[in-house]
N, C-alpha and C positions, 0 to 999 in steps of 0.2 A: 347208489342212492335209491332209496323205498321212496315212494309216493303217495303219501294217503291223502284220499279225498274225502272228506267227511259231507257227506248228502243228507238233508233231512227237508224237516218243516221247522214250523216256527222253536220246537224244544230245542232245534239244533241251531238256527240263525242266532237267536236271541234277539234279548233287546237291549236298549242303551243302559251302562251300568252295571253290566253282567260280567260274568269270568266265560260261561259257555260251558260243557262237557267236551266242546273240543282244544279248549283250554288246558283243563281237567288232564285231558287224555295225552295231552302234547308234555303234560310235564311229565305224564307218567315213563313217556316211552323216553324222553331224555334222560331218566335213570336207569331203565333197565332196557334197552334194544342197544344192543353193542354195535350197531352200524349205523352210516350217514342215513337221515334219513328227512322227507321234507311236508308239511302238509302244502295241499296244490290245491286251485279249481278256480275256476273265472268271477268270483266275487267274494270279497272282503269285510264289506258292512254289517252292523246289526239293527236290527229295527228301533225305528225311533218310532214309539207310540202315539208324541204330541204330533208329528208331521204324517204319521199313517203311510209310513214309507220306507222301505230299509236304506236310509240314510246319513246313519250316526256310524263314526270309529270310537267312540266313549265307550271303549273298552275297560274293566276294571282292569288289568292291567293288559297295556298296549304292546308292549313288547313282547311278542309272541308270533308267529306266523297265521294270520288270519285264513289264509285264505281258503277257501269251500265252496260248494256248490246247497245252498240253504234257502230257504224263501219262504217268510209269512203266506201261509197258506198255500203253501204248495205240494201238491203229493207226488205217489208215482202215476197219477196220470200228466201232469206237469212237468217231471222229471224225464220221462222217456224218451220225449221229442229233445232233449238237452244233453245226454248225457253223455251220446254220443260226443257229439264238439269239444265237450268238456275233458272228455279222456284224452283225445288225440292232442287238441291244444296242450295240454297242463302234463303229458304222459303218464299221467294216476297208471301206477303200482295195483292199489287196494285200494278197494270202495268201500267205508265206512257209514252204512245207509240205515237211519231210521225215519221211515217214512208209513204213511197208511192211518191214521188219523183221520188228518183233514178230508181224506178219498173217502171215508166211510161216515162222515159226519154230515157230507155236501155233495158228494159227487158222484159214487159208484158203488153198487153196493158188494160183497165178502169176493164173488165170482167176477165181477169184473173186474174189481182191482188186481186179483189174482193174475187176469191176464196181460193186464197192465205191469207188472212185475217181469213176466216173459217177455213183455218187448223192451222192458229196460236191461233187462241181461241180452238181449240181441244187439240191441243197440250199442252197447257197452262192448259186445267184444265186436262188433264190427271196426269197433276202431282199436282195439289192443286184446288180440282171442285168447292174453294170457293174464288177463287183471282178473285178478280175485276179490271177494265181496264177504262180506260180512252183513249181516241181516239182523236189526234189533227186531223182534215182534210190537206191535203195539201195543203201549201200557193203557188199558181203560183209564179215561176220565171221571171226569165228575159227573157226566153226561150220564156215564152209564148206570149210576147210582142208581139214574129213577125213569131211565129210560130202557124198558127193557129189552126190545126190540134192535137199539142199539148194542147194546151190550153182547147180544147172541151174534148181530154180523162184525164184530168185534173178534170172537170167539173164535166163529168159523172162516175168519180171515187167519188168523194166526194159526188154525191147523191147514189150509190152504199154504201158507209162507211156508210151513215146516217140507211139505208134500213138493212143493215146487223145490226147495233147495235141494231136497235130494235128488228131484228127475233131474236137474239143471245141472247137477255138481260134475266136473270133470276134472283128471287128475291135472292138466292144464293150466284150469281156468275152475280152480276153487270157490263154494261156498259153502261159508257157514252160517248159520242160525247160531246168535248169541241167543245164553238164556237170560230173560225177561227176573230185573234184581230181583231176589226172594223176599227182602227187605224192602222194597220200596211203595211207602205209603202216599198217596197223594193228600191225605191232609196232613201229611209233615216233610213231605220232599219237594212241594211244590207250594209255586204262592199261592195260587190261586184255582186249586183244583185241576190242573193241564200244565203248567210249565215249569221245568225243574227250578227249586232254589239251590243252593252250594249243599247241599246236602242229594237231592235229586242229581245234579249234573257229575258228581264225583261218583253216583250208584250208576249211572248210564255209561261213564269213559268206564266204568269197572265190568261193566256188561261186557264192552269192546273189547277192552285189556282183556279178560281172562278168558274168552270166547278166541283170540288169536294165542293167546299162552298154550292154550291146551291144545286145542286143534292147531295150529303147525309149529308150536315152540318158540313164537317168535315174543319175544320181552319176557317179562316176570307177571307173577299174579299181582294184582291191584292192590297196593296197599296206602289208596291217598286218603 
């Protein structure tokens, strides 16, 4: 039995009325990963916008395996102190992680999030030294449009991620850098300049999907 945990921020929690990209990605691999296999992690809900809370299951469709480690507004400075618990409870396999947004919008900027990335892979194999990781980059928002400042520690975080996946990578305890959709526009894959629509969340499981296809073989290339 594989175990993936899908970790993010709010592109990855969602909110009420959503399908998710972890949706997305669940159906993918029920077609093409020839073994059992389960999504895991200690929370289930998506945000519900009217309560400002992740407390809705109004899932567009509910039957699916919810569960993940995801949080409005949370990065990997949020995620590191968690993630631990999170492996060891749930036995996550693979860490399916897009995070670094919200860290660079509010909280840290290109180099310290960087470091904060290192103690989430410590953390992470303290409790299982042979879970593997998967790394979306961070897609620029809408933010970056006109903020240009933003935009550059945006930049130099995502050549930071690439730099750390490889000093980090062990034949072990694997990571990979998915690449960042080549197609994915944020005024048409997103509603609102930042969060995937069903067009955005099926480019994002396709990041994951074909970022694990190629780098260790495991399912088929994306084709939802």
């Amino acid at each position: 039995m594989l175990r993936f945990m899908p970790v993010g921020d709010s592109m990855t929690i969602g909110s009420a009325g959503e399908h998710t990209w972890r949706y997305r990605l669940w159906q993918h691999l029920c077609g093409s990963y020839g073994g059992p296999f389960r999504l895991v992690g200690p929370r289930e809900t998506l945000y519900d916008k009217a309560a400002d809370a992740p407390t809705s299951y109004a899932y567009a469709d509910p039957d699916f395996p919810r569960a993940h480690l995801a949080g409005w507004g949370e990065g990997w400075l949020h995620m590191a102190p968690l993630v631990g618990e999170a492996v060891r409870s749930c036995r996550a396999d693979v860490l399916l992680v897009s995070l670094g947004l919200i860290d660079l919008g509010f909280y840290t900027d290109a180099d310290q999030t960087a470091e904060n990335v290192r103690a989430f892979v410590a953390e992470a194999r303290s409790a299982n030294p042979h879970v593997r990781m998967v790394w979306l980059p961070v897609i620029p928002n809408i933010r970056a449009e006109h903020d240009a400042p933003f935009a550059a520690q945006v930049t130099r975080f995502n050549e930071l991620l690439a730099k750390t996946a490889a000093d980090l990578d062990e034949p072990g305890s694997a990571l990979l850098l998915a690449s960042t959709p080549p197609t994915y526009d944020i005024h048409t894959d997103t509603y609102d300049g930042t969060h995937p629509n069903a067009s955005g969340e099926h480019k994002i499981a396709g990041a994951f999907a074909d970022a694990m296809h190629q780098g260790w073989g495991l399912g088929g290339p994306y084709d939802g």
